[in-house]
C-alpha positions as CSV (number, residue, x, y, z in Angstrom):
1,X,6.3,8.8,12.4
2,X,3.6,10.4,14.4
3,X,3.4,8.4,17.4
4,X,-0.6,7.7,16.4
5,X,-1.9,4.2,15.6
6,X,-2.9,3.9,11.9
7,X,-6.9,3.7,11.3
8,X,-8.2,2.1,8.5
9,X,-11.4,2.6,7.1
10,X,-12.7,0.5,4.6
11,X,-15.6,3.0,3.5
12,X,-16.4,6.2,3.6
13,X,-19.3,4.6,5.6
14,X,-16.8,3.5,8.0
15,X,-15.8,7.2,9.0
16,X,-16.6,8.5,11.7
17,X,-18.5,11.7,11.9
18,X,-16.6,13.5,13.6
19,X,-13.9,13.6,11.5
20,X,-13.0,17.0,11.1
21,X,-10.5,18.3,8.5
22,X,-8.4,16.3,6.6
23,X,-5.0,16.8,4.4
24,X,-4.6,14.2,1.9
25,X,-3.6,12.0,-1.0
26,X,-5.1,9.8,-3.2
27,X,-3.4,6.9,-5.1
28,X,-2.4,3.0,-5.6
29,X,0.1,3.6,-3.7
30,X,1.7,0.6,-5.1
31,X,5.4,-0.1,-3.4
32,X,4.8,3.0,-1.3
33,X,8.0,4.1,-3.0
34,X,10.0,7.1,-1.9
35,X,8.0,9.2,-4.3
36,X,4.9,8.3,-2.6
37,X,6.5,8.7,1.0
38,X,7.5,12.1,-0.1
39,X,3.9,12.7,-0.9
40,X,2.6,11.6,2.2
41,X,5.2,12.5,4.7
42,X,4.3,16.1,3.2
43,X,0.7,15.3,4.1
44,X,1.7,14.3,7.4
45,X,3.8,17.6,7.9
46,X,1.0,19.6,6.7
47,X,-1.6,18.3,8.7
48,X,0.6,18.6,11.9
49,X,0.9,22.0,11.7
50,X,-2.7,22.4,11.3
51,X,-4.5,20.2,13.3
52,X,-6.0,18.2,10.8
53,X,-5.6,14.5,10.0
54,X,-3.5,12.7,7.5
55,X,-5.1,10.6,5.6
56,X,-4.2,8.3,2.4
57,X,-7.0,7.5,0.2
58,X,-6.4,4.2,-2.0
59,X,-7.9,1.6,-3.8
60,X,-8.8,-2.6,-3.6
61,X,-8.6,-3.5,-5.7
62,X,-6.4,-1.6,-8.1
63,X,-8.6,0.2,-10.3
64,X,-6.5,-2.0,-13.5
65,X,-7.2,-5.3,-11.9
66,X,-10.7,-4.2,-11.7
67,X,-11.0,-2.5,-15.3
68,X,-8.6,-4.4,-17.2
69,X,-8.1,-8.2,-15.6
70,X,-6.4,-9.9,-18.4
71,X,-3.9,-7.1,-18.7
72,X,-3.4,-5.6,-15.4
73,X,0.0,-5.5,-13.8
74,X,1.0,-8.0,-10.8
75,X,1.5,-5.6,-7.9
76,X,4.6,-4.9,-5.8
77,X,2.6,-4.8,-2.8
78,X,-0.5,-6.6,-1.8
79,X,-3.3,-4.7,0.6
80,X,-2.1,-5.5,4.0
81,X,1.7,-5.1,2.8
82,X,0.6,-2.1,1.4
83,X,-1.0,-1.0,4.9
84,X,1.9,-1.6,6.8
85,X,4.5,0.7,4.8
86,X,1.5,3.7,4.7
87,X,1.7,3.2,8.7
88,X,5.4,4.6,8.4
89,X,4.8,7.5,6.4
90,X,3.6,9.5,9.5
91,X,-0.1,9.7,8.1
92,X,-3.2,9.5,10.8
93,X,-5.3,7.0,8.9
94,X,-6.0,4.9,5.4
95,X,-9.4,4.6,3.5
96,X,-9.4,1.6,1.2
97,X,-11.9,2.5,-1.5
98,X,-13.5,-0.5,-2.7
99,X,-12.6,0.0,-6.8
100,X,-16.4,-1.5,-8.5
101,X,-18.7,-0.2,-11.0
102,X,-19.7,2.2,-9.0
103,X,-16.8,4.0,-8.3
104,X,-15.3,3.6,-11.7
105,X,-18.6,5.4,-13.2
106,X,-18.4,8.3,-11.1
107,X,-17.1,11.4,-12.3
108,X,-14.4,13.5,-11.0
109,X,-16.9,16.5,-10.1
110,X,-18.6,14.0,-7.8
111,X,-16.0,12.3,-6.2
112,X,-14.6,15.9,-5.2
113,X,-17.7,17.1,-4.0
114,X,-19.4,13.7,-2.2
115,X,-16.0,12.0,-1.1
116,X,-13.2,14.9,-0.8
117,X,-15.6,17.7,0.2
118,X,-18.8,16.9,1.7
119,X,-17.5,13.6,3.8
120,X,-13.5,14.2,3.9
121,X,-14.0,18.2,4.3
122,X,-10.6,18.3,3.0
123,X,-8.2,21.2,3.3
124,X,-6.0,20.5,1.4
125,X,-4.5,17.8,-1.4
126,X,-0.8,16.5,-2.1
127,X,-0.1,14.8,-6.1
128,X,2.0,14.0,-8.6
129,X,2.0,15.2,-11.6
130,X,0.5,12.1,-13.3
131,X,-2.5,11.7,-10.7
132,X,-5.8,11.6,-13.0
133,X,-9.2,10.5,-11.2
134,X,-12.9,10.6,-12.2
135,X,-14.5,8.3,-14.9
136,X,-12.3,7.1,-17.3
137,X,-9.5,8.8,-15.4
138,X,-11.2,12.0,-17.3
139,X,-9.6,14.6,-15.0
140,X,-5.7,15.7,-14.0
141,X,-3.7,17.9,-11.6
142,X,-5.2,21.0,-13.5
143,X,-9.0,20.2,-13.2
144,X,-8.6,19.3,-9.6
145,X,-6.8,22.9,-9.4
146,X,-9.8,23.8,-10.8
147,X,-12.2,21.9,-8.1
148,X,-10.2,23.1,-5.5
149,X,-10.5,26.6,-6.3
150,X,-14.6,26.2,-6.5
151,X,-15.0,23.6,-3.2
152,X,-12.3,25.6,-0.8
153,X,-8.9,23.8,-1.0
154,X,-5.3,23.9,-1.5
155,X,-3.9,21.3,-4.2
156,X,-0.6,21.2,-3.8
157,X,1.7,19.7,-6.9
158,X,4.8,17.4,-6.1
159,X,7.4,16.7,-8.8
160,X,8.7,12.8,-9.8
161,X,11.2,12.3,-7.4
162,X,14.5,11.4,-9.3
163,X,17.3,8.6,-8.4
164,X,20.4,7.9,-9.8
165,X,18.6,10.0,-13.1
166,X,15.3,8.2,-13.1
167,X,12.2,9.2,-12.8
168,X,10.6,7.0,-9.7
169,X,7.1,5.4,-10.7
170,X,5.3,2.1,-9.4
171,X,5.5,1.1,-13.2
172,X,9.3,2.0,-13.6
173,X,9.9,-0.3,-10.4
174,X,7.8,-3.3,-11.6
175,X,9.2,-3.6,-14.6
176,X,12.8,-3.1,-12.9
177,X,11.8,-6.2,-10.5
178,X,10.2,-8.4,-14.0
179,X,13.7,-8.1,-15.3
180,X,15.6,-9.2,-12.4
181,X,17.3,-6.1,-11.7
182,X,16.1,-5.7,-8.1
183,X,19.1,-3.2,-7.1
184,X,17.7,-0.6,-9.4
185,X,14.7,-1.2,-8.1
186,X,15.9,-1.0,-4.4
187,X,17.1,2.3,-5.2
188,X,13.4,3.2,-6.4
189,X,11.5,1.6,-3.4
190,X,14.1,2.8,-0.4
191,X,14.6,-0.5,0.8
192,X,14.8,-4.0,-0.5
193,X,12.3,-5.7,-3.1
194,X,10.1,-7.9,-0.7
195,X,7.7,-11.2,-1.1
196,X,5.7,-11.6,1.7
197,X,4.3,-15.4,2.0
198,X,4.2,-18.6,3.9
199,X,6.2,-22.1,3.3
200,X,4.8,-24.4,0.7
201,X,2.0,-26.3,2.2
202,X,2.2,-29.8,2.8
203,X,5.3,-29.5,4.6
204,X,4.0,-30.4,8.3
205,X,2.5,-28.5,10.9
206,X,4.6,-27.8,14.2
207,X,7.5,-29.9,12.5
208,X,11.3,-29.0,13.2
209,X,12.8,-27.8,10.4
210,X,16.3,-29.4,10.1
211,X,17.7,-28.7,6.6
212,X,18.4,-25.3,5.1
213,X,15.9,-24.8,2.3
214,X,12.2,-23.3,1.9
215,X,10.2,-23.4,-0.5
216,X,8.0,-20.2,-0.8
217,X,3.7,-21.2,-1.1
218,X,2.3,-20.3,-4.1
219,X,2.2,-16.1,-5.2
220,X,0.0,-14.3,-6.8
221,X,1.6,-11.1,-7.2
222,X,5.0,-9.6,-8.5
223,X,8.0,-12.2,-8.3
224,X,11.4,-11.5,-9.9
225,X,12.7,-12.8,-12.9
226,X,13.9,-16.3,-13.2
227,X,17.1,-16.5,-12.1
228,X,19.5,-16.7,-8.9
229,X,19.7,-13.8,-6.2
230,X,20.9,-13.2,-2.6
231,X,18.1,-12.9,-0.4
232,X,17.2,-12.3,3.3
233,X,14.8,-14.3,4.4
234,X,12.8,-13.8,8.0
235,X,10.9,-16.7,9.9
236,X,8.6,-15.6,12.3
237,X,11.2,-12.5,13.0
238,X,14.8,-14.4,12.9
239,X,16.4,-13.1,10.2
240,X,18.8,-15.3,7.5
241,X,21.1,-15.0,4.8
242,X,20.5,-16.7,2.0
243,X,20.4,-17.5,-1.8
244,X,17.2,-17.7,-3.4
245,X,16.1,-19.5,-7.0
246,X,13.2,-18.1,-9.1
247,X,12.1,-20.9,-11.5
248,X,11.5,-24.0,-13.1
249,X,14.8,-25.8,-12.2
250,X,15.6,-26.9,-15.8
251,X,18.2,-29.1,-14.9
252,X,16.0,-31.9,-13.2
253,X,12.9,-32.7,-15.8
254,X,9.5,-32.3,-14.3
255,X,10.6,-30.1,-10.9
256,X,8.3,-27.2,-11.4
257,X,7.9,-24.1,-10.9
258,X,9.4,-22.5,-7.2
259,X,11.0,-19.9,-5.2
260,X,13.6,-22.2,-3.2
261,X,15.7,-20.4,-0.8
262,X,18.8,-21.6,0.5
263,X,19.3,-20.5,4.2
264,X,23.4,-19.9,4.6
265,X,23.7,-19.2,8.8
266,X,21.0,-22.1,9.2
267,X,19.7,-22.6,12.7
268,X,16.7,-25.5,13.4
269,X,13.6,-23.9,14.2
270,X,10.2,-24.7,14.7
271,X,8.3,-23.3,11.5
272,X,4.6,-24.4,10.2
273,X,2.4,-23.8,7.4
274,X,1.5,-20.3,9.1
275,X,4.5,-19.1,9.7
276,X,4.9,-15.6,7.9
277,X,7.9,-15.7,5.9
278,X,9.5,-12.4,4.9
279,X,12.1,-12.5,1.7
280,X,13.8,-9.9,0.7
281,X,15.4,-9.8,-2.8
282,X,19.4,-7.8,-2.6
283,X,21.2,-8.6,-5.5
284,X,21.0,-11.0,-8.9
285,X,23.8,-13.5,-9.5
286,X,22.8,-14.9,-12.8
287,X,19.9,-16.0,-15.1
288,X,18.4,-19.6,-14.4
289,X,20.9,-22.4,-16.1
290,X,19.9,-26.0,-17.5
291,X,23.1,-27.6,-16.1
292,X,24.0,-31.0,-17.8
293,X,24.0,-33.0,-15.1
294,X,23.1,-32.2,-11.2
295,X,26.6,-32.3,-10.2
296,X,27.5,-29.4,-12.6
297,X,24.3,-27.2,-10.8
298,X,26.3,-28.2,-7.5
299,X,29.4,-26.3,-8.3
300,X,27.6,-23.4,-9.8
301,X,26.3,-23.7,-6.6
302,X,29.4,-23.9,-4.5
303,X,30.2,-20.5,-6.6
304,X,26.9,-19.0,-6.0
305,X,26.9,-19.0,-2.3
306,X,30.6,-17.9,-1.9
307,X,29.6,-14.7,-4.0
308,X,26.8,-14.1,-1.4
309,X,29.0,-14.9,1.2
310,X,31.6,-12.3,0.6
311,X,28.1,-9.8,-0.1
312,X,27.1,-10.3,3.3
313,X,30.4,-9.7,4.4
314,X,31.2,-6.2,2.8
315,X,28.1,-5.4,3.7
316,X,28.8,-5.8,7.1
317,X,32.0,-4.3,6.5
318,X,30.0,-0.7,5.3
């Protein structure tokens, strides 16, 4: 970290100007996985040492929601999720390019020269390999090599990070999470697959809650696969143990879609409809079931939260 508070700019409007130099990135950013923190802690590093500022340049929303509704991808990490885990990769500030028609016409020799260059005054850049910007994503690492060498800055090419032999990518990690197999994916992202939400409305405002189940509100974004999976699960910043279901609960007609998480270490608390909810996603225990009667879901159950039980414990234990 660099002991600044993160700025966020939501235009280049928004910048001030005196900016001065800038090191950065551009990208979706999407998980901030540890091949993006290796990106931007470089950029961090870099503009240390030179008295420039760190920035990340991203995109609400992402350019395939924009371009390509129907088909675009549910995201790992919403916009102020998304914020939150730039703000520990060391960089000075975030501009959130709003993604519209008119930044999806404009070609890659202008965004260099009106955005990078004339209102950034970039130094230098940090990408991928994969990075491609510009209308119709018509330009790569190489042509920026190319801008950079015309406009007066360093572009500087980082390699796929690698884990366990695979290649790290936002897409690699969603489709880990679709299938279920969020310890993969924890591998990918550093740190625990994560849904951000509130309880299910409807519940009560200010009420005490006094049995060990929540229900997440509806999500828009990237949930796991159906199945069964030990979670953690933070209320307001107390922090649970717990076994979570993803689905339709086949095994009572009618119940409906959810994300119900059993709370193991249960304590009351005061919760409300506000109340930021935090669930983290450690390990799959099986697919979703239809049971042939409730009592036979009860001792899958029973089973169920003994194998989390004994999780939690070796992983106390390490």
């Amino acid at each position: 970290m660099n002991g600044r508070a993160l700025s966020v700019y939501r235009s280049v409007a928004e910048l001030p100007k005196t900016i001065g130099s800038t090191i950065a990135a551009v990208g979706n950013f999407d998980g901030v996985h540890r091949g993006h923190r290796e990106i931007l802690s470089s950029v961090a590093g870099e503009a240390r040492e030179a008295g420039a500022l760190a920035l990340a340049i991203t995109f609400d929303p992402h350019p395939e929601k924009f371009l390509r509704p129907q088909t675009a991808p549910k995201l790992l990490t919403p916009m102020p999720v998304r914020l939150g885990l730039l703000a520990e990769t060391g960089v000075d500030a975030v501009l959130v390019l709003s993604f519209d028609d008119v930044l999806a016409q404009m070609r890659a020799r202008e965004f260099v020269q009106k955005v990078l260059v004339d209102r950034l005054h970039v130094r230098a850049m940090h990408e991928g390999g994969n990075f491609r910007f510009g209308h119709r994503a018509e330009a790569g690492v190489a042509e920026l090599k190319t801008f950079g060498a015309e406009f007066g800055f360093e572009v500087n090419l980082h390699r796929a990070v690698r884990v366990h032999g695979m290649e790290i990518s936002s897409s690699v990690v969603r489709a880990l999470v679709a299938d279920g197999d969020v310890r993969r994916a924890r591998w990918m992202l550093g740190r625990p697959f994560s849904v951000h939400s509130t309880q299910l409305r409807g519940r009560g405002v200010g009420t005490r809650v006094l049995v060990p189940t929540v229900n997440l509100a509806p999500y828009d974004e990237l949930l796991p696969a159906f199945g069964v999976y030990v979670t953690r699960l933070t209320i307001g910043g107390r922090c649970f143990e717990g076994i979570t279901n993803v689905g339709n609960r086949p095994t009572f007609e009618g119940a409906g879609f959810s994300v119900e998480t059993h709370i193991l270490n249960f304590e009351p608390m005061e919760i409300d409809d506000d109340t930021p909810l935090d669930l983290e996603f450690l390990m799959r225990l099986r697919p979703e079931i239809q049971w042939p009667s409730p009592e036979a879901l009860l001792g899958q159950i029973v089973k169920d939260v003994g194998r989390a039980k004994r999780y939690f414990q070796l992983l106390e234990a390490d």
